[in-house]
Every structure is written in C-alpha cells, then in structure tokens.
C-alpha positions in Angstrom: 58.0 235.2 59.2 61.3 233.9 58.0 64.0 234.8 59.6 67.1 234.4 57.8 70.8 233.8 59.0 73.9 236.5 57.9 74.7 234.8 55.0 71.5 233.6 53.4 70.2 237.4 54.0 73.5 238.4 52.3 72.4 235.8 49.2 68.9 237.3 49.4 70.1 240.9 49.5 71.2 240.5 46.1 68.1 238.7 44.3 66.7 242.1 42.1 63.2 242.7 43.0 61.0 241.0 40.3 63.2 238.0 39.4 62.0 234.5 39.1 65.1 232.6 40.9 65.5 228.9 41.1 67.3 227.9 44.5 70.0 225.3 43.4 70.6 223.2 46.9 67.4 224.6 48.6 67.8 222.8 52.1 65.3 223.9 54.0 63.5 225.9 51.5 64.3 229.1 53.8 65.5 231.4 50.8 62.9 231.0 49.1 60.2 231.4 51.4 62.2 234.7 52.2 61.7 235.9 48.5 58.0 235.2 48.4 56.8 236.2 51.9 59.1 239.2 51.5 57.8 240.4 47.9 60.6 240.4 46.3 60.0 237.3 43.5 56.7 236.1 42.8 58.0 232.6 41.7 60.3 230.5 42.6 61.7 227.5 42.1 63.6 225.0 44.9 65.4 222.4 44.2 67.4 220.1 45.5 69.0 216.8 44.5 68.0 214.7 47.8 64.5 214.1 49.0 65.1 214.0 52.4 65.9 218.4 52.7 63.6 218.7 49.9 60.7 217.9 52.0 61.8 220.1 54.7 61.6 222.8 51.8 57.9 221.1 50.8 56.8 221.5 54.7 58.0 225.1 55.2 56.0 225.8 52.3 53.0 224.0 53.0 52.6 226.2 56.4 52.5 229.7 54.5 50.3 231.2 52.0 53.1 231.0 49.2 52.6 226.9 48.2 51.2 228.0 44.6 54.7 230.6 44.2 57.2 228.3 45.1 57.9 224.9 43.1 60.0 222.1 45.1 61.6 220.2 42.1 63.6 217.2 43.4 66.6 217.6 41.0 70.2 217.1 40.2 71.6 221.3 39.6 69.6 222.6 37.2 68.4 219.1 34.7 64.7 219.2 35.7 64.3 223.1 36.4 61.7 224.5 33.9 64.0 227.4 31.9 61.1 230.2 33.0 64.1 231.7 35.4 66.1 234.3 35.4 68.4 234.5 38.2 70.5 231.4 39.8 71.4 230.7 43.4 73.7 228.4 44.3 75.0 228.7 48.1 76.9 226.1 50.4 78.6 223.4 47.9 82.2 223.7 46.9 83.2 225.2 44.0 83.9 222.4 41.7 80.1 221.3 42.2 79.2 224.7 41.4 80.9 225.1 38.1 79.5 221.1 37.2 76.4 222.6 37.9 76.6 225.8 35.7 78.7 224.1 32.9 75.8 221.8 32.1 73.2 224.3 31.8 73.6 226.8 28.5 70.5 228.4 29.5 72.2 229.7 33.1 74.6 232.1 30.5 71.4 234.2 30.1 71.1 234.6 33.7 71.8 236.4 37.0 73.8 234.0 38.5 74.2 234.6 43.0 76.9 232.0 44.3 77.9 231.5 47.6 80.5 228.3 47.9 
C-alpha cells in the first residue's frame, strides 16, 4: 500500500476520480501508484526527464498489480506523452520550469492542470 507524504496526498486529493493524469517529474512513481492502487485513475502516465528516478518509478511499479495502468515514459515535460490525458501534475520544480513546461504543450490548455512548485 502506498503511503503518501502531506503534500503529495494534498496533489492527489485533487486528481477527480476517473481522470487519466500524466505525472510530469514522477520521482519515484509514488503518485501514481497512489492513483491506481487507490481507484481513482485507471491510467496513468509517469514521466520524467532523467532515467535514473524514472526507474525507481519503473521498480515501484513492477512490484504491484498496476504495471499494465501506469506508463513510465522517460521524457523532457510533456514532448513524448501520448495526448490520451486529461489532467496534469506537475509538483516540486520551480515555477519558471513549470510554465516552460506548460507553454510548450497547446494540448495541456484542454486540461486539468494540479501544480505544486
């Protein structure tokens, strides 16, 4: 069971049940995982633009049941992020990085967007 630090369970408070999110800056993957084991999405997407906390993200998944609901996309902010979401997380960068992030993604304008600098 993932247990989730006071902020991330704030971020994950506010994902609407049902939503397909993609977890800009996964880390460890633990939102996610959250999400799914939880109920809340049925798909999500990690990503992350290093490999090194992205395969943290690829081992927490590989140890639940969830491996075929969450997709671990090695990515810089949105570029290589299938447009099949609906709701945006971006938690623990700085602002700026956020709005780089958003500013080169028309699709995110469509979206929910949950940010957390």
């Amino acid at each position: 069971m993932i247990k989730l630090t006071e902020r991330l369970q704030a971020v994950a408070d506010m994902v609407k049940f049902g939503s397909t999110v993609v977890d800009v800056g996964c880390d460890h993957g633990y939102i996610p995982a959250y999400l799914v084991e939880n109920k809340i999405c049925d798909n999500v997407f990690a990503c992350d633009i290093n490999e090194a906390p992205l395969n943290s993200c690829r081992l927490l998944v590989s140890q639940t049941i969830y491996e075929n609901k969450i997709k671990c996309i090695l990515s810089n902010g949105l570029e290589n992020v299938p447009k099949a979401y609906d709701t945006v997380i971006i938690a623990g960068m700085g602002g700026e990085l956020i709005s780089d992030i958003l500013e080169k993604s028309d699709y995110v304008k469509q979206c929910s967007l949950i940010l957390n600098p």
